[in-house]
C-alpha positions in Angstrom: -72.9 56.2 232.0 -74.7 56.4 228.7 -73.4 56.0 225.3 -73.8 59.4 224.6 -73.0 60.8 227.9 -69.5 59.3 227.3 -69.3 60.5 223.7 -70.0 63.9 224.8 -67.5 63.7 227.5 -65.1 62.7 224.9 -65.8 65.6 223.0 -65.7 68.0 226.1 -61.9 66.9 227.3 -60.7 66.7 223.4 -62.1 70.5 223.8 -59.6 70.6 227.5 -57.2 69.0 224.7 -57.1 71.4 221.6 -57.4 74.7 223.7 -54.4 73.4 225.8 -52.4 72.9 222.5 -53.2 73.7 219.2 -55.3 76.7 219.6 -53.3 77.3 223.0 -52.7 81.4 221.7 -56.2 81.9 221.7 -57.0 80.5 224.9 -54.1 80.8 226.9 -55.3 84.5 228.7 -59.0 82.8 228.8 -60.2 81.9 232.8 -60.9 78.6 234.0 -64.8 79.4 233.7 -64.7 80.8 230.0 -62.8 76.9 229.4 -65.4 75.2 230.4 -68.1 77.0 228.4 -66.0 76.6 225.7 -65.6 72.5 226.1 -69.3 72.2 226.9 -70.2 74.0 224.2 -68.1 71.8 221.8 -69.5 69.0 223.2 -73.2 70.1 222.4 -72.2 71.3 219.0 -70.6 67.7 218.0 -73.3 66.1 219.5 -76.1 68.4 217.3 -73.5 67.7 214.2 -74.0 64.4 214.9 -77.7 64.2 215.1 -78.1 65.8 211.7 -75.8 63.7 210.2 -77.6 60.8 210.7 -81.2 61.7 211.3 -81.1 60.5 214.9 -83.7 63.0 216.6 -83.2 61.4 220.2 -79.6 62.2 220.0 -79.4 65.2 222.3 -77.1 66.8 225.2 -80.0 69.7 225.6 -80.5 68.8 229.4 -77.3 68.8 230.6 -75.3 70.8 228.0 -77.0 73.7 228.8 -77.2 73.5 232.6 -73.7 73.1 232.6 -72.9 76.0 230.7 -75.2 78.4 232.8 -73.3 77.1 235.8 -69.7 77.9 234.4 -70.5 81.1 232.2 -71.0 84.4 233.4 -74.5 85.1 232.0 -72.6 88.2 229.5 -73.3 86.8 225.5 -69.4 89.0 225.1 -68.3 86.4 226.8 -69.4 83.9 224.4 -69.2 86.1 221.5 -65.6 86.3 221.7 -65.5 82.7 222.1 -67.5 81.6 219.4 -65.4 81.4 216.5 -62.6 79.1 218.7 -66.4 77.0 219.8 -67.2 76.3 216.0 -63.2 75.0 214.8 -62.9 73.0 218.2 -66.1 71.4 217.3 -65.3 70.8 213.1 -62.2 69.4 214.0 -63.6 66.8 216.7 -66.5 66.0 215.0 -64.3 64.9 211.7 -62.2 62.8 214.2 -65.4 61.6 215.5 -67.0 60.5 212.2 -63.8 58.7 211.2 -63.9 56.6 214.0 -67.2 55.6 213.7 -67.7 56.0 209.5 -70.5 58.8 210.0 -71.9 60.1 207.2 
């Protein structure tokens, strides 16, 4: 597996993680499928966070991020309308864990 496959895996389950507990009211009436588009798109969001934070244009989950997503969502943008906001502080708080563990910035 590639470097960046793993990281993004990483950020993916810490998604599982954080919905499961900390943000737990907010997810805990959401289905299995809504979930997963919400992990996968953390995962693509850290990953684009971190590409911009250090210039590294090849850094990029495009091709599977975004099949994965299709396959798990329901093709209705409500659906991830209404999960947007929980998306974008799932992926702030794992990309600050993230650049602390490997001094990004």
């Amino acid at each position: 597996m590639k470097a960046l496959h793993k990281l993004k895996t990483i950020a993916h389950e810490y998604s599982h993680y954080y919905q499961e507990t900390l943000y737990k009211e907010h997810t805990k009436e959401l289905d299995r499928d809504t979930k997963e588009v919400i992990a996968e798109s953390c995962a693509y969001c850290v990953i684009e966070m971190l590409a911009n934070e250090t210039n590294m244009e090849k850094l990029s989950s495009d091709e599977y991020s975004f099949g994965y997503i299709a396959s798990w969502g329901s093709k209705d943008l409500k659906e991830l309308k209404s999960t947007l906001d929980i998306i974008s502080k799932i992926s702030n708080l794992i990309f600050h864990w993230v650049s602390k563990q490997f001094a990004v910035s």
